[in-house]
C-alpha positions as CSV (number, residue, x, y, z in Angstrom):
1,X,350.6,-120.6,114.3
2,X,349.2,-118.3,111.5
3,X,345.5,-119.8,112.2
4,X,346.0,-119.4,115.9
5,X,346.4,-116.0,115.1
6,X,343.5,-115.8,113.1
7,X,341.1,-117.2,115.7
8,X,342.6,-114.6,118.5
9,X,341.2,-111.6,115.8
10,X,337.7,-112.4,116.2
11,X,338.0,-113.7,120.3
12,X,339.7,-110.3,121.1
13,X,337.1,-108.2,119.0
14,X,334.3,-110.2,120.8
15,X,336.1,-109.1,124.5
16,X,336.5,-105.5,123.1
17,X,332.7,-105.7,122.1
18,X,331.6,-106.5,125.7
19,X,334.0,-104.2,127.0
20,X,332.3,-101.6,125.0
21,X,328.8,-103.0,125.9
22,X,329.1,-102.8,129.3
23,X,330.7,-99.4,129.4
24,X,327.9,-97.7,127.4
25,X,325.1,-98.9,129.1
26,X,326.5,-98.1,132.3
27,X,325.0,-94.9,132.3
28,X,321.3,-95.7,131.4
29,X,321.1,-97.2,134.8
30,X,321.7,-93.4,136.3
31,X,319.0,-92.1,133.9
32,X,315.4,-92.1,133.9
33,X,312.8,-91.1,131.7
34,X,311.2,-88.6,133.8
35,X,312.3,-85.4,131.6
36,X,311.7,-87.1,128.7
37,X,308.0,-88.4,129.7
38,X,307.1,-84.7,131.4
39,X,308.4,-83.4,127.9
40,X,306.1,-85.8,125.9
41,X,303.0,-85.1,128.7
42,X,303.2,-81.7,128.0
43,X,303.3,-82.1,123.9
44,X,300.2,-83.9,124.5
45,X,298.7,-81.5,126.1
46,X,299.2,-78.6,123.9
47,X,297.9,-81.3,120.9
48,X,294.9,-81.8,122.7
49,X,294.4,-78.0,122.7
50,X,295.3,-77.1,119.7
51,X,292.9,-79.6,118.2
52,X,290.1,-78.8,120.7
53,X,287.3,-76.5,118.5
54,X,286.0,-77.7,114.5
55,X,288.3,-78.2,111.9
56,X,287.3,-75.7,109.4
57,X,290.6,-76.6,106.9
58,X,288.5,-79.7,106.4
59,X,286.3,-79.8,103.6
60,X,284.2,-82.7,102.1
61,X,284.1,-83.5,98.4
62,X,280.5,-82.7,96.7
């Protein structure tokens, strides 16, 4: 009986992992990455301008 026991530990932590599985993804479905992309466009952009006239920090080695 003891071993039974033993083998229902690890089944009823697999079923409690799925459990778990399932309910945390169930709101990436809902999402999207819009914000998230529209956030990183507009990072991009302000790169891109920041780095659009010479570099004069840049100096070469004699």
């Amino acid at each position: 009986m003891g071993a039974l026991i033993w083998l229902l530990i690890p089944f009823v932590a697999a079923v409690a992992a799925g459990l778990w599985g399932s309910w945390a993804n169930r709101t990436q479905r809902m999402r999207s990455d819009g914000p998230e992309l529209d956030g990183y466009a507009r990072f991009r952009a302000a790169m891109e301008k920041s780095n659009s006239g010479p570099d004069d920090r840049v100096t070469t080695a004699p």
